[in-house]
N, C-alpha and C positions, 0 to 999 in steps of 0.2 A: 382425690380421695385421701384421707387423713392416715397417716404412717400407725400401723402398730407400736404402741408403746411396748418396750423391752425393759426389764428392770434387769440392772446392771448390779451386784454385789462385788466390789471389790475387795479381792480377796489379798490385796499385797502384803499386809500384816500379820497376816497367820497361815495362810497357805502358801504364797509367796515368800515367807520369808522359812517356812517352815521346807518347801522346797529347794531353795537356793542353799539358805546358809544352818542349816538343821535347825534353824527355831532361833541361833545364837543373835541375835540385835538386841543391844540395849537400848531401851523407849527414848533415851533421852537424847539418844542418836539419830533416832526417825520420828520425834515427836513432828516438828518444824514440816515434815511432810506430810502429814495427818491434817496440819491447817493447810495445808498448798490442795490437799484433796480436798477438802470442805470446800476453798474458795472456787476448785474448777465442777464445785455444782455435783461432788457426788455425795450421796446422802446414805446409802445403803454398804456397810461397810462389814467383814467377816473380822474380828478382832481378837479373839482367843478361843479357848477351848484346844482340843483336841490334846497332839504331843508339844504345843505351843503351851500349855500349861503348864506341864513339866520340867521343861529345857529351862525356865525361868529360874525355876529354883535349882535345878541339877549345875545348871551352866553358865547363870549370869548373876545369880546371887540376887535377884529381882523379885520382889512380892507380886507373884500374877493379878492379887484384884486392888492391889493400887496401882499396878498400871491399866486396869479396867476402867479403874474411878477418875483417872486423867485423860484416859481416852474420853471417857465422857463429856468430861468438859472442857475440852476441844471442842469437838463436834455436835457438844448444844443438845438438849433434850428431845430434838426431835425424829432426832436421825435413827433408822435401825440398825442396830448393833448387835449383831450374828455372832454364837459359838456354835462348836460341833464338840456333838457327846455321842458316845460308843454305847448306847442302850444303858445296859448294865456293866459296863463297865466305868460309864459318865468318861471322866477324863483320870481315870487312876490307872493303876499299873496292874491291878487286877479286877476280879468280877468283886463288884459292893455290895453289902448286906443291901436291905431295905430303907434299913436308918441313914447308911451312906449316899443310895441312891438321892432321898427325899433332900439330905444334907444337902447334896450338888446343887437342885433347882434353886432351893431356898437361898444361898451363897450367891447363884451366878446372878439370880433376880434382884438382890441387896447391890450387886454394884456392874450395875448399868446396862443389864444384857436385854433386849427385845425380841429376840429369836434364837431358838436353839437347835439346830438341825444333828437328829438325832437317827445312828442306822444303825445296825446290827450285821457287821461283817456276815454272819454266816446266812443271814435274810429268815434266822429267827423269828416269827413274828409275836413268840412268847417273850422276847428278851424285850421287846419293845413298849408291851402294854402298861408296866409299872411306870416307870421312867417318863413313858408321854403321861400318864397321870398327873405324876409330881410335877412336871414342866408347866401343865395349865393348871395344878391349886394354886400354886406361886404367879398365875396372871402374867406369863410368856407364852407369845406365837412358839407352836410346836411344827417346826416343817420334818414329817416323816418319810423316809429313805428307804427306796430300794436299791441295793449296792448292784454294780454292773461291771462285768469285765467280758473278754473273750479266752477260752479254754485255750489250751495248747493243741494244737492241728493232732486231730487225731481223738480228741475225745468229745466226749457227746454227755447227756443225762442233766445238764441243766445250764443256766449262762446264754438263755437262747428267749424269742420273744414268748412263748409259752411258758416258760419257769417263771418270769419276770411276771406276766399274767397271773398266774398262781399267786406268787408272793404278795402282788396287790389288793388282791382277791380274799386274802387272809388277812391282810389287811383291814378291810375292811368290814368284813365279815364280826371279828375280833372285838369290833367296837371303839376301835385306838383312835382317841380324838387329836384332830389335827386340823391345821393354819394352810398349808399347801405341803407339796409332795416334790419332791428332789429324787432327781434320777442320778447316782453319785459313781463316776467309772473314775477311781482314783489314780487307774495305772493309765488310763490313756488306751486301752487297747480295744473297746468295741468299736465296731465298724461304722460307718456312717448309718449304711443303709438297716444294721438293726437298731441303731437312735433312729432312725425314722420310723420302723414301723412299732417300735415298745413306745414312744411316746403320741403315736396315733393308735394304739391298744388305750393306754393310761386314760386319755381324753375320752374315748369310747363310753369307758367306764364310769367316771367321775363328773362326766357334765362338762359343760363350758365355763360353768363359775367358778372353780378348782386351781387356782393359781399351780401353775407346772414348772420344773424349771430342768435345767440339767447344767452338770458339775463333769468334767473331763481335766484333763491334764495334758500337755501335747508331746511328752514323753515317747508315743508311738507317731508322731509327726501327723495325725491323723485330726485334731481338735477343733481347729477350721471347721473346717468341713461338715465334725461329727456337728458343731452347734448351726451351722447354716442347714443340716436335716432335719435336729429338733426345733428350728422356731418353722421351718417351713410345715414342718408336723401339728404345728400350735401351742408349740409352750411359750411359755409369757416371761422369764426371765433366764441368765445364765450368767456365768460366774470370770469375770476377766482380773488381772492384776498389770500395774504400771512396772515397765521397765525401769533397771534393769532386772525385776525379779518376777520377769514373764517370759514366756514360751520357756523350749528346755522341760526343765520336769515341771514347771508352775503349768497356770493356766496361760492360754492367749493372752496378747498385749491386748489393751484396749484401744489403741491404735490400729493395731491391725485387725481386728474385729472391727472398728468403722470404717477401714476400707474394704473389709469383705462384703459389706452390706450394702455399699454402696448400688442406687439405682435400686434396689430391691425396698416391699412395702416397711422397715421398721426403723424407729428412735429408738435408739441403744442410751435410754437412759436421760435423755435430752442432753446427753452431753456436747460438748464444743470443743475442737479441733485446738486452736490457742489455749485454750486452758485446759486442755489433757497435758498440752507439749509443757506447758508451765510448770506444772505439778511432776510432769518427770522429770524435768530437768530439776529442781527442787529435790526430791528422791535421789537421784542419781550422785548429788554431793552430800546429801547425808548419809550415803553407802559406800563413794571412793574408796575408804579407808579399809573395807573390809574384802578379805581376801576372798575369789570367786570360783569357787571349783571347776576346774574345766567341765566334769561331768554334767552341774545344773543347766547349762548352755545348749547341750546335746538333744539330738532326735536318735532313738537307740532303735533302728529296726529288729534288735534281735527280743525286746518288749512283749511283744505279743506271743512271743515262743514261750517266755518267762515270767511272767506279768509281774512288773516291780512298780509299785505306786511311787511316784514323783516326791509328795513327799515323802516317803523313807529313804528312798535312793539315797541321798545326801546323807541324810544322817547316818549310813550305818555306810556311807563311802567315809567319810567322816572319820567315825570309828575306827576303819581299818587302817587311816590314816597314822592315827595313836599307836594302833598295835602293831605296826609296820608290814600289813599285808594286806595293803591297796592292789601291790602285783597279782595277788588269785582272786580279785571282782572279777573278772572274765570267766573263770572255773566255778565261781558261786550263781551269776547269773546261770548257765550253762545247767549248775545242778539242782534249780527251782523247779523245772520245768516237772523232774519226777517226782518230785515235792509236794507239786499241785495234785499232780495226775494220783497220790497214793493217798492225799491230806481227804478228800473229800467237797474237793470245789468249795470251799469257803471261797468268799470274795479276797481278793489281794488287797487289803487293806487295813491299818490299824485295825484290832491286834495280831488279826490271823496275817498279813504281810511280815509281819517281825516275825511269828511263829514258822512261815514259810522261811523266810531270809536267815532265822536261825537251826535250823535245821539243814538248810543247805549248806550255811557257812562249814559244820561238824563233820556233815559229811563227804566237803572236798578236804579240811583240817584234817579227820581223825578214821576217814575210809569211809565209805558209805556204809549206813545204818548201823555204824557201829556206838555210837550217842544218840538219844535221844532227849533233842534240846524239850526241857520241860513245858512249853506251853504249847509248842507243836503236839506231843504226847499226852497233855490233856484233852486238848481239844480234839483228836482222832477216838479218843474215848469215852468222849460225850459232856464236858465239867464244864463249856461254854454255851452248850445249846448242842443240838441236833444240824449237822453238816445236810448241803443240802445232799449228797448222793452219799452212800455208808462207805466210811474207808475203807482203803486196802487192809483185810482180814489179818495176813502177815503183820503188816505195821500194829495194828490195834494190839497183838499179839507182843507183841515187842514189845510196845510202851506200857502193856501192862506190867509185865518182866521189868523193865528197867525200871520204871516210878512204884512200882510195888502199888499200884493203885488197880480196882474192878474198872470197868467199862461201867457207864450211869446213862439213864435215861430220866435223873434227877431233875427240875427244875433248878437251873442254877442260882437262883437266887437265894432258896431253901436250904444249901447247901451252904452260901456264903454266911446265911443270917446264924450257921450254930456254931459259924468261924469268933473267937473270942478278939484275934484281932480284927474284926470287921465290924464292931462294936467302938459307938460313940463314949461309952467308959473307959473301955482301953486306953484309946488315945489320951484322954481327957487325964487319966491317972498317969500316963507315961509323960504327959506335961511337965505334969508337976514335981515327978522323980527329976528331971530337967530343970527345976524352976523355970519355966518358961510359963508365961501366959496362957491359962485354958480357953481362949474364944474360941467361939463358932468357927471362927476360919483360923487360926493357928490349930485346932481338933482337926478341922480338913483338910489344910496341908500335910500335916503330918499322916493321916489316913492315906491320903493319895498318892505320899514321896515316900512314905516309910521313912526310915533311918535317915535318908538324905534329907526329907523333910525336914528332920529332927536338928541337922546340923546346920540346914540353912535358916531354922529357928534360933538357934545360938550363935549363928554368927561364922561357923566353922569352914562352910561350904568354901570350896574352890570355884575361882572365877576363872571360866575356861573362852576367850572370846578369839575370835582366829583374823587376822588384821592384816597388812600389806606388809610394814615394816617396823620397826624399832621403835621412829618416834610417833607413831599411832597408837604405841601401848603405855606410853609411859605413867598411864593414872590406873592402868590395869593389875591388878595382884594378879593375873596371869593371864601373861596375850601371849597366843601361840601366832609365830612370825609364819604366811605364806604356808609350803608345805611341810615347812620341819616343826615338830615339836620335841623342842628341851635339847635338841642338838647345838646349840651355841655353849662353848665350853664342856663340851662331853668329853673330858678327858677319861680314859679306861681302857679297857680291854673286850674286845668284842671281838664274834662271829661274823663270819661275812662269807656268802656264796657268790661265787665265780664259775660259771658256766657248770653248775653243778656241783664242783668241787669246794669243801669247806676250808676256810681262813683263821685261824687266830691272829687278830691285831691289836695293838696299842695306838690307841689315837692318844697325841697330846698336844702341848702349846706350841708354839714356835716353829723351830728348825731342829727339833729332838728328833733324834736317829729314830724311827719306826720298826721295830721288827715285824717277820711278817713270819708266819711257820704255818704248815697242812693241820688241821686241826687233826684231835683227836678223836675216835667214833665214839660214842655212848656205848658200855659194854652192852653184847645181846642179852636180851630178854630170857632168863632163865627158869624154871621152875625148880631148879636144885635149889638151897640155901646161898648166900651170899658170900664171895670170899673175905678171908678176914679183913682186907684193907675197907669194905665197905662198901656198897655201890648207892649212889647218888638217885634219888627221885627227882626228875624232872619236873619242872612248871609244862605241860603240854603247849599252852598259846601265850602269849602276854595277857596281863590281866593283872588285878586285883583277886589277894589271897579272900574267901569269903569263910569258909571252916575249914579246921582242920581236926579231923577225926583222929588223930592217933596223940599219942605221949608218948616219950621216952622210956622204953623198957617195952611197950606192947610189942607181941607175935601178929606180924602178919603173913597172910600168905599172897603168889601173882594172884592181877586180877583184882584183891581189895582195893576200893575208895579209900584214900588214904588222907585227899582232900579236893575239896571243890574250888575251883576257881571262878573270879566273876568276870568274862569278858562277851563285850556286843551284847551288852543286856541279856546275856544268859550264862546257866549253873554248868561247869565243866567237869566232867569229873578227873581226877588223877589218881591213877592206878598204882598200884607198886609193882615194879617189874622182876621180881622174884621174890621167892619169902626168906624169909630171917624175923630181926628185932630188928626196933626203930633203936637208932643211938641215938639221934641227933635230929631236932628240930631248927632248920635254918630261916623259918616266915612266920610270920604270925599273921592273925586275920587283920585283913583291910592292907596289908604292905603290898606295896605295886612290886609285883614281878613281870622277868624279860622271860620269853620261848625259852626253855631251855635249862634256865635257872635251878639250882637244887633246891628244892624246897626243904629236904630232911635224907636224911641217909638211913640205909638199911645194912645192919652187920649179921 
């Protein structure tokens, strides 16, 4: 009897890479692998889109759709080449007007893309209907998504095979045209046995003719397994990447998914043993060079308590790496979990995972509930779509108070389209304030990146790529070595904790006498006026200054924003810790500040 054929997408270049090393690979690093894949026979490739968009321009100073257009011709006109788009949000950092949305297909369709698999964190099925339009005027396969994960022990009301039902079912219903249907658990955490029975629902529904597939991560150690449930359930394709940017928080290796199968009825692709090994070993020395976080490597059993998607883990382990609080990832997983339970069961994944993962970050930084990271606090209030279970009342409550915004049962799109920045004029005029080029795709970059867009149009951007050692960087304007960053010649004076207790040091060259002294505390938080020497406003976390609300001479009083910080892809606010006058402005906007830092004093 003739083996099932399996359609394999390998995901090494955008999921994989996006899991491993937050997106950072420059193409011309992993081009050479891309033909090692073509020649071991695989044809179905996942190649951009998602946060693999963005990292290009934020982080490698790389044009996303010329390396689209060179993916392409590598791999020859025939092959399918898959992104992943967030509904309405496509692959921007926020929700898109209508003209943005339509922008994305038409752009991804111009350079080289054949399928666009597109889901709706929160299993909106509103958020979907525009977006699959645009996808097939533009004459691209639409694979539409229902997101999957598993609740934290203990809660119930959706994330089970009945919700999954419904949302397909609305699907359908809806009218939303589509190519086949992806079941997408980005953290890794649903069980085997409910991919078996949601993708023997799915099949129920849809027929036999309905190309099916499923997308997991092996983050909860569980991925095996979950895809040996779904092809025994009947779906027809599923998602692997080549070592070394598999298992861990990626997908399976594709190695070890053809020994999974082994003796069982399916062809994983018609692939061949020798020319998988080929093409990894080919991948694996065009990645030596770059540094591998222990984290991406990992099976995190505490996952499914906190559901953190594979790919973001990295990147915002990443992140803290920068900000020098990689030490409380333990205390941030830990504090997702109330996160989930109060956000309203969105799926953990782009954008609402970041929304979750900033939210908790604030909360183990700055006490529980006492910030509300801004797109956490949208989304509980309705500006993304409708959650599938209604938040914690409390929270809703709060984020109205803090964002000064009502609760909406608005269609978000409708709301985007009366935003002036969400508008193809805008950008198109802020070009040219720029002299930069108005095209179609320099208007969409800059829509999508904002201001960093803007810089990585002129040239400005910082190249941020993370590498083994020294002489791996040497053609980099900035390669961070292994896990330090910018510590080579840090000569200064810093803070430093010691079993609790604080340090003042001087680090410097050589054999220089180091002094060391107990720091001094920050005076307490007063509500009186300020003594005459002053008292200093702190930077709350490391970051980047993004405003600064006050000038020299204003009355503030405790409790005013005084200013915002930009750290972990979210707005921080900084309070003033008693009232007086401001004297003295020490930051201006966009200056990188350290924890701690005075940003301005108060007399």
């Amino acid at each position: 009897m003739a083996k099932k054929y399996i359609d394999v997408m390998d995901t090494t270049f955008r999921d994989g890479f996006q899991s491993v090393f937050g997106g950072r690979v420059l193409m011309n690093d992993f081009f050479p692998a891309v033909e090692a894949a073509k020649e071991a026979g695989i044809t179905h490739f996942e190649f951009g889109g998602g946060a693999r968009f963005q990292s290009l321009f934020f982080y490698l100073q790389e044009n996303a759709f010329e390396m689209m257009d060179k993916f392409r011709e590598i791999v020859g006109p025939e092959a399918n080449l898959q992104t992943l788009a967030r509904g309405i949000n496509t692959v921007m950092l926020d929700t898109g007007s209508r003209e943005l949305v339509e922008m994305h297909a038409k752009m991804f369709a111009k350079h080289g893309v054949s399928t666009i698999r597109n889901f709706d964190a929160l299993n909106d099925v509103q958020n979907l209907e525009y977006s699959a339009e645009c996808i097939k005027k533009y004459g691209l396969n639409h694979e539409v998504v229902v997101t999957l994960m598993d609740l934290p022990p203990g809660c119930e009301g959706a994330h089970d095979v009945p919700f999954y039902e419904k949302t397909l079912r609305n699907i359908l219903d809806a009218g939303v045209p589509y190519d086949s249907i992806c079941f997408k658990d980005a953290s890794g955490t649903s069980s085997p046995q409910k991919v078996f029975e949601t993708i023997k629902m799915a099949r129920k529904l849809v027929g036999e003719d309905t190309h099916i597939r499923l997308h997991t991560h092996e983050t909860a150690g569980v991925s095996v397994a979950c895809y040996l449930a779904a092809l025994e359930a009947g779906a027809d394709g599923i998602d692997l990447a080549a070592s070394p940017v598999s298992g861990g928080t990626s997908q399976p290796d594709i190695l070890t998914m053809m020994h999974a199968v082994k003796g069982k009825g399916y062809d994983l692709g018609g692939l061949e043993l020798e020319k998988v090994l080929k093409y990894q070993e080919v991948l694996n020395n065009c990645l030596k060079d770059y540094f591998m976080p222990p984290e991406a490597t990992q099976v995190s059993p505490l996952i499914p308590f906190s559901p953190m998607p594979g790919g973001a883990l990295t990147a915002n382990t990443q992140m803290m790496r920068d900000n020098g609080t990689l030490d409380r990832f333990p205390e941030v997983i830990k504090a997702m979990r109330e996160v989930v339970e109060k956000g309203g069961y969105g799926t953990s994944v782009t954008p609402v995972s970041q929304f979750y993962w900033q939210q908790a970050y604030a909360n183990v930084m700055f006490g529980p509930w006492k910030q509300i990271a801004p797109g956490y606090g949208k989304m509980v209030l309705g500006y993304f779509g409708k959650t599938p279970v209604e938040p914690d009342s409390e929270i809703i409550k709060l984020a109205s108070e803090k964002l000064k915004l009502e609760p909406t049962s608005e269609n978000p799109l409708d709301i985007a389209d009366r935003d002036e920045k969400k508008t193809f004029v805008y950008w198109e005029n802020r070009l040219k304030e720029e002299n930069i080029e108005a095209t179609e795709e320099n208007i969409f970059i800059a829509a999508a990146c904002d201001e960093k867009g803007i810089a990585f149009l002129k040239g400005d951007g910082p190249l941020s790529v993370r590498k083994n050692d020294d002489s791996t960087c040497e053609n980099d304007k900035e390669c961070v070595v292994g896990e330090n960053k910018g510590m080579s010649n840090a000569t200064g004076n810093y803070t430093v904790v010691v079993d609790g207790q604080k340090f003042n040091v001087t680090v410097a060259e050589g054999n220089a006498d180091i002094q060391v002294t107990p720091a001094t505390e920050a005076p307490a938080a007063s509500s009186a006026p300020a003594p005459a020497g002053g008292t200093e406003i702190p930077a709350t976390v490391a970051g980047n200054v993004w405003k600064m609300n006050i000038k020299v001479g204003d009355t503030v009083k405790k409790g005013d924003v005084v200013a915002i910080l930009e750290a972990m892809k979210m707005e921080i606010d900084v309070e003033a810790p008693c009232d007086g006058t401001i004297s003295a402005i020490l930051a201006n906007p966009s200056d990188p500040v350290e924890e701690g830092q005075a940003i301005a004093t108060i007399s």
